[in-house]
N, C-alpha and C positions, 0 to 999 in steps of 0.2 A: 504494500500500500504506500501512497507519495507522501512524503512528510506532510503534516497539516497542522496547524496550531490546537493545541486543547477545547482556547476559549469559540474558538470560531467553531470545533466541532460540537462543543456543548450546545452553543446557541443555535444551531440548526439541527440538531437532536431534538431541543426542546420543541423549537417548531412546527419539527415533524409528528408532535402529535396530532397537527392538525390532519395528517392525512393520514393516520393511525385511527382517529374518528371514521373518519371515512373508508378505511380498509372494515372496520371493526363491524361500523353498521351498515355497509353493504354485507359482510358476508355473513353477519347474523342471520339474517333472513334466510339461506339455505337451509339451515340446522332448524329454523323455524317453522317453516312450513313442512319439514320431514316428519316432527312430532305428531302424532296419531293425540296428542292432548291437544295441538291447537288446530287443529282439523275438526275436531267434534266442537273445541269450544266455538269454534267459527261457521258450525252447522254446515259442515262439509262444503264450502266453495270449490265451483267447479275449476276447469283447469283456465278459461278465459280472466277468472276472478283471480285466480293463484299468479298467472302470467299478471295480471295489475297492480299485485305485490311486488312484482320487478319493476314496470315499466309504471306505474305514478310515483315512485320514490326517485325514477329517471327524469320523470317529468319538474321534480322538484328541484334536483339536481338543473337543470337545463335553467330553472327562472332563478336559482342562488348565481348561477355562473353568469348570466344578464343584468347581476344586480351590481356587478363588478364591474360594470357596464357603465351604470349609474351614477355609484356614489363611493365604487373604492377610491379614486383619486380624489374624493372631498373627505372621506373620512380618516384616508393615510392608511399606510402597508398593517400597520400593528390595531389600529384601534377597530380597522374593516373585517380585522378577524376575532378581535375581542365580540365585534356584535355576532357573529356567525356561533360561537361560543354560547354566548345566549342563545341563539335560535337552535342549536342542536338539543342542547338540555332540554328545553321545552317540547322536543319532537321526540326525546327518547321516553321524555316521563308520558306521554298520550301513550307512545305505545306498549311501555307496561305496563299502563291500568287501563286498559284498552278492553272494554266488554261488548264489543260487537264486531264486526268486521270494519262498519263506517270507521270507528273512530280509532282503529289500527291504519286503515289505510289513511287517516290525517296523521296522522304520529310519522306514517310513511313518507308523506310528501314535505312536509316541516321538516323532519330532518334530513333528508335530502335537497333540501333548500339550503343548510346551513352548510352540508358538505362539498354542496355546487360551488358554494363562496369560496369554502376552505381550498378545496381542490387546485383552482385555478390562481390561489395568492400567496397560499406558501413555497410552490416551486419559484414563482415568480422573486418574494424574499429572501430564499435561499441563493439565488442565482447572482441577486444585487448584495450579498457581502462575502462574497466566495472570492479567493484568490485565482486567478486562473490556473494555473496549473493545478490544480484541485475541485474545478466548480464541475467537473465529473462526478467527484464520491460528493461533497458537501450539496450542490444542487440535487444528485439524484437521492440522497437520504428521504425525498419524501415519499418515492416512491416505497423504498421500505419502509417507512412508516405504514403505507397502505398496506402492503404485502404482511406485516406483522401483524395491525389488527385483524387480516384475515384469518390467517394463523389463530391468533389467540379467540376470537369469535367462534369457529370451527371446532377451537377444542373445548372452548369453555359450553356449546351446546352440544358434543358429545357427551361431555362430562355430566352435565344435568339431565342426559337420558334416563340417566340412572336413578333419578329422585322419583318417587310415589308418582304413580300415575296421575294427571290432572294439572292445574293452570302455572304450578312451582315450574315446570319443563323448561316450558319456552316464556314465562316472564323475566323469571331470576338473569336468564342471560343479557334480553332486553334491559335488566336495569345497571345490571356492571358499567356500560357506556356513560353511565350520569356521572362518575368521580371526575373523567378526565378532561370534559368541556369545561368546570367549573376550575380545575389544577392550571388549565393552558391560561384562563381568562386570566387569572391571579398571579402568572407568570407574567405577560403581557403587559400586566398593568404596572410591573414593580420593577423585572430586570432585564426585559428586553431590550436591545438598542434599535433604533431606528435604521432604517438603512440609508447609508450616505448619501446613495443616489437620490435619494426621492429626498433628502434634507438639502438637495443643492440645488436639486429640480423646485424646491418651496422656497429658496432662496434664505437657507438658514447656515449659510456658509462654517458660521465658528463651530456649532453642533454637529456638520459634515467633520469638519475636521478631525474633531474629537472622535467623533464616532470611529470614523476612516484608521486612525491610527490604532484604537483601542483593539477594532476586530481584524488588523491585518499585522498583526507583530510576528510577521514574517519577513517584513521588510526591513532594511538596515534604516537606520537615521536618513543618509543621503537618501534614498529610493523614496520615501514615503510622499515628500514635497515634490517630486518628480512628477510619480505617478497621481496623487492627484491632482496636479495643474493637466494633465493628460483629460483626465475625466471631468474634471470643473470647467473646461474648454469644451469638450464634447456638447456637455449637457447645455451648455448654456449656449450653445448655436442651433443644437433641436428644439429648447426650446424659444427661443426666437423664431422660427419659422410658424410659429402661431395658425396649428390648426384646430381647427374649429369643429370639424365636420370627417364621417368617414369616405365622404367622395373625396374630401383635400388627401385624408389619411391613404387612400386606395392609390394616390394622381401619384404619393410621394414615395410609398413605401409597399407597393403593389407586390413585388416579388419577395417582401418580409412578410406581410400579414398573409399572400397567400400557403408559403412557407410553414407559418405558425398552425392556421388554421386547416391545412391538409393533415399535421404531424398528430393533430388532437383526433382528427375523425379516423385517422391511420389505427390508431387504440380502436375503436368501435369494431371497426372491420376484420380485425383479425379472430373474431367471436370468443373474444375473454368471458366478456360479462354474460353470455348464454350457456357456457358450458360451464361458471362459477355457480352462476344461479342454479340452473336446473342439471346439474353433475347428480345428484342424487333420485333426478327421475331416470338420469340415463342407467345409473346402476341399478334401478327397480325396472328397470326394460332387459337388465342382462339376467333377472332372477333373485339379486343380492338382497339375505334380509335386509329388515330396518336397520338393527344395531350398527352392523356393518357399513354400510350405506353411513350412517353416523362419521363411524372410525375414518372409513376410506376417505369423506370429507375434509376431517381436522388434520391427517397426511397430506392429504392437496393441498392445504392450506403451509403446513410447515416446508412441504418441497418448493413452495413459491417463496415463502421466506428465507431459507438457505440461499437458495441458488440468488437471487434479488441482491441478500448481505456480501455473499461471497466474490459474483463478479464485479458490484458496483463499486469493489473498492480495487481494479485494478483496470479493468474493460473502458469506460469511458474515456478515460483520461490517457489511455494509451493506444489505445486501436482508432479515437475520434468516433465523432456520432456517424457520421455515413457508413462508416463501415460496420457497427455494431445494429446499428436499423439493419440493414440490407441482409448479414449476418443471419439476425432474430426471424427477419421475412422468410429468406429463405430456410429455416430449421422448422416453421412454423408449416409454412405448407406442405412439406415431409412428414411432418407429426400427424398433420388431419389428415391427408390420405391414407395413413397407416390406420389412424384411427378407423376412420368411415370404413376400411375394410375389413380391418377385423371387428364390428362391431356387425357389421352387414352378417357374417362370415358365422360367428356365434351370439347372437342374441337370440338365437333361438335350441341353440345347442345345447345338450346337459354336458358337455365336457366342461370342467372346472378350469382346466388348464388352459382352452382356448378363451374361456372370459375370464381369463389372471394377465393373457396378454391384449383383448378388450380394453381392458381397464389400465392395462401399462401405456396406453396410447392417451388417453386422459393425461397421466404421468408423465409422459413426454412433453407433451402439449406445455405443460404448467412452468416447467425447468427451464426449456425454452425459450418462452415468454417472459418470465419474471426476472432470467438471468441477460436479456438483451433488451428487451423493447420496455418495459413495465415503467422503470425510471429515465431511460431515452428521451422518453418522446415530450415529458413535463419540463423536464431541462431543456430542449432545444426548442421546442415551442418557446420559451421565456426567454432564453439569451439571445435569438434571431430580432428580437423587435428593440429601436428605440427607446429611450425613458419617456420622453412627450408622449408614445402611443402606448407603451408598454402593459400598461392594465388593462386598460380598454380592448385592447386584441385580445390579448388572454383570457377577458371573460368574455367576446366572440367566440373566440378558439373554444372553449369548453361549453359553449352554448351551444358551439354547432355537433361537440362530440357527443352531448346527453341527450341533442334532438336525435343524433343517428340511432340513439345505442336503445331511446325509445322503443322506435320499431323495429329493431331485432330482436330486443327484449320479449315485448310482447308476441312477438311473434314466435319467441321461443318452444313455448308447448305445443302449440298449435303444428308449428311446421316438426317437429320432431313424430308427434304421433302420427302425422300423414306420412312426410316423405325421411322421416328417421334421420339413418347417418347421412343420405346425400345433401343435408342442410350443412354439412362441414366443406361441400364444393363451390359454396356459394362465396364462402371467407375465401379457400383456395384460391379463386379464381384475382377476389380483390389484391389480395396479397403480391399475386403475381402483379399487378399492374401497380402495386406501389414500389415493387424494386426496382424498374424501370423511370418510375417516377424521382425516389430518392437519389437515383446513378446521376441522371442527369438535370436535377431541378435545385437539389439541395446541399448548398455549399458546405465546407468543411469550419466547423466554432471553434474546433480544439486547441488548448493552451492561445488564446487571443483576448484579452479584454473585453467585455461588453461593449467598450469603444472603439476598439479595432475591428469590433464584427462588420461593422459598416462599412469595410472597405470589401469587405467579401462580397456585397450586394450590390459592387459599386458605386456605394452611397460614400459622399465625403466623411472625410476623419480630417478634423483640427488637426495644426501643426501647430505645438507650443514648444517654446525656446528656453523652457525653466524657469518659467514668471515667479517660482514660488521659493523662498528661504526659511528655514527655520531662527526666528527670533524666541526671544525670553520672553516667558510669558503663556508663552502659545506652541502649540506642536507645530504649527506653520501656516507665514502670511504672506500673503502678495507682497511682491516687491515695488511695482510702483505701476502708475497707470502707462508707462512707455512700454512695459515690458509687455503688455498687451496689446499695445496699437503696435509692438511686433510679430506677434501672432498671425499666423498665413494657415490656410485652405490648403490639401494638398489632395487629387481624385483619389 
C-alpha cells in the first residue's frame, strides 16, 4: 500500500460511514425480505410488491442525489451530509416500527433519500483532501465503506434468523442502522475539516490554508505554498467563469460531465444491485433452503468486502482508472456468462455439485466487481469535474444512476421468473459496449491533481510562478499582488 498520512486516512475512514449507511441499508433489505416472519407480517406481498422494496428505496435514492443538485453547494460539503444524517435516522426508525407494508415502504424511500445525498458527496469529499498519489485508496475508501455495510447487514440478518420466530427477525437488524447516522452527525459537527477546495471556492482563503496544510503533512514546508498557489489559481479562474446554468455547464465542460455521468450509470448496468437484491431468490430457484440462502448471503457480502479492502489499497493508484474499469468490465462479463450457464444448466438439477458451481458464478460475479469497478467509478466520477461544477454533476451523475438502477431493479423478479439467467445477457451485452466506451472516451486521472485533470480534457490549467511564501504567523500568504498579475494561462 502507498504511504499515506494517518490523519488524512482517519478523516476519510470516518466519512466513509456515510456510504457504510448506505452499503448497510441497501443490503439489509435482502436478509429482509428472505424472512418467512416479515413475509407473513406483511400478508404475503406479491413478487411486483417485493420488487418495490428495491426499486422505491431506488427511487428515493435518485430524488436524495437531485437534492445535491439543489442545495449541496448552499449548504457546504460537511453540513449537506450532516442533514442527510438526519434524514437517514428518521427512514431507519419508520422502518423498524413499520406495521404495514405502507409504512415500510416510507421508511424505504426516506432513507434512501438520505443515502442518495450521502452517496454522491462523500466520494466527492474524499477526493477534495486526498493527496494525489493516494486519492486511489483515500477516494475509493467509500466504496468500502458500502461494501462493508453490506457485509455487516448480510451477516447481522443471518444472525437474527436464528431469534424466535416473529417481528425480532427482521426489525432488530432494521434498527442497528440508527447508532451510526447519529455517530457520523456528531463527528461532523465537532472534528471534521472542511475541504480546502470548497473553503477557496467560498472565498475563505486563511481556513483553506489551515485546513490544506493540516490534512496534507505529507508535504515538506517548501511544497505546501507551492502546491497551493497551484490550486488557489485553479479555482479561482473556474470560478470566475461564472456559470449559471447546465446548458453554460454542458457549452464548457461537455466531455467532463459526460464522463462523470456515463461512469455513475456504468455501476447500474453491470446488474450489481439485481443480483444483490434478489441473490436469494436466485438461490431459492436453484433448490437452497432458507437458512442457507441466509448464510450464502452474509459470504457474498464479506467476498465483496475483502476483495473491495484488499485491491483498493494497491489497484487504483497503480494500474490508473482506465485500466482497472476496462479490467472489472471485462472479468464481469466472463463471470455472467458463466453464471447464466450454469444456472440454465442446473437449476433444475438434483446434482448438489452442479448448483455448488451455480452459485460459485454469483461468487465470481461479487470478487470481481467489488475488487475493480465498486470504488472506481465514485472516485473518477468526482475527480473528472471542476470545483465551480463539481457537486452539481455529481448529484446529476447519481440521479441519472438511481433512475437507471430503478428499472432494472424493478424489473428484477419479474424478468428472472420469465426469462431467468438470460437476464445476465442483457448487462453482458452493456458491458461490452462500455469497454469500448472507456478505451476511447475516458482519459487517464492517475497521480494528477484535481487541477491538472483539466489539462486531460483539454480544459486550461493556470500557470503560477510561486505567488505564495510562508510568513510568521501563518502557514502561508500571498506575496504580493505582482506576483499575480504574473500568472499566465497555459492549454
Amino acid at each position: 500500500m502507498p504511504s499515506v498520512e494517518w490523519y488524512t486516512l482517519a478523516v476519510a475512514s470516518f466519512a466513509s460511514l456515510g456510504t457504510f449507511l448506505y452499503g448497510y441499508d441497501t443490503g439489509i433489505v435482502t436478509t429482509t425480505i428472505a424472512h418467512q416472519s416479515w413475509v407473513d407480517y406483511m400478508n404475503h406481498p406479491n413478487t411486483a410488491l417485493v420488487g418495490a422494496v428495491g426499486s422505491i428505496y431506488i427511487a428515493g435514492e435518485a430524488l436524495g442525489a437531485f437534492s445535491q443538485i439543489l442545495i449541496a453547494d448552499a449548504l457546504g460539503r460537511l453540513r449537506f451530509m450532516q442533514f442527510a444524517c438526519i434524514v437517514v435516522t428518521i427512514g431507519a426508525t419508520l422502518q423498524t416500527a413499520s406495521v404495514n407494508f405502507g409504512m415500510f415502504l416510507a421508511g424505504r424511500i426516506i432513507s434512501g433519500f438520505a443515502v442518495g445525498a450521502l452517496s454522491g458527496t462523500v466520494p466527492l469529499y474524499l477526493v477534495e483532501i486526498s493527496p494525489p498519489k493516494n486519492r486511489g485508496l483515500i477516494g475509493g475508501l467509500s466504496g468500502v465503506g458500502l461494501s462493508m455495510g453490506t457485509m455487516v447487514s448480510n451477516w447481522v440478518g443471518f444472525a437474527c434468523g436464528y431469534a424466535s420466530f416473529g417481528p425480532v427477525q427482521w426489525r432488530l437488524p432494521l434498527a442497528l442502522q440508527l447508532p451510526w447516522g447519529i455517530i457520523m452527525f456528531i463527528g461532523l459537527a465537532t472534528f471534521m475539516p472542511n475541504s480546502p477546495r470548497e473553503l477557496i471556492y467560498k472565498n475563505k482563503i486563511d481556513d483553506a490554508r489551515r485546513t490544506f496544510a493540516t490534512i496534507r503533512p505529507d508535504l515538506q514546508p517548501h511544497e505546501l505554498p507551492q502546491e497551493f498557489s497551484l490550486m488557489h489559481a485553479q479555482i479561482e479562474y473556474e470560478r470566475e467563469r461564472e456559470i449559471k446554468s447546465y446548458r453554460e455547464i454542458f457549452r464548457l465542460y461537455r466531455h467532463r460531465v459526460l464522463v462523470a455521468v456515463s461512469v455513475q450509470v456504468l455501476t447500474a448496468l453491470t446488474g450489481v444491485n439485481v443480483i444483490q437484491y434478489y441473490q436469494t431468490i436466485l438461490y431459492e430457484d436453484l433448490g437452497i433452503d432458507a437458512t442457507s440462502r441466509l448464510a450464502l448471503s452474509a459470504v457474498w457480502g464479506t467476498c465483496a468486502f475483502l476483495s473491495n479492502a484488499i485491491c483498493i489499497s494497491f489497484l487504483p493508484d497503480r494500474i490508473g482508472r482506465r485500466r482497472i474499469l476496462m479490467l472489472g468490465l471485462s472479468l464481469i462479463i466472463v463471470t455472467e456468462i458463466y453464471a447464466a450457464i450454469m444456472q440454465l444448466k442446473f437449476q433444475n438439477s438434483p446434482s448438489r455439485v452442479g448448483k455448488g458451481f451455480a452459485v460459485a458464478g454469483i461468487f465470481f460475479f461479487v470478487v470481481c466487481y467489488y475488487g475493480t469497478i465498486n470504488s472506481t467509478t465514485w472516485l473518477y466520477g468526482s475527480e473528472v469535474l471542476p470545483i465551480s461544477v463539481r457537486s452539481r454533476v455529481m448529484g446529476l451523475s447519481a440521479t441519472a444512476h438511481y433512475a437507471v438502477n430503478v428499472g432494472i431493479t424493478e424489473a428484477g423478479p419479474t424478468a428472472f421468473a420469465r426469462i431467468g439467467q438470460n437476464y445476465y445477457y442483457v448487462f453482458v451485452a452493456c458491458c461490452v459496449v462500455y469497454i469500448f466506451l472507456v478505451y476511447f472516451y475516458y482519459p487517464e486521472t492517475n497521480q494528477k491533481t484535481l487541477e491538472q485533470i483539466a489539462a486531460a480534457f483539454g480544459d486550461r490549467v493556470v500557470d503560477v510562478d510561486k505567488p505564495y511564501v510562508e510568513t510568521e504567523g501563518a502557514a502561508f500568504h500571498k506575496r504580493d499582488d505582482a506576483a499575480d498579475a504574473d500568472s499566465t494561462e497555459k492549454p
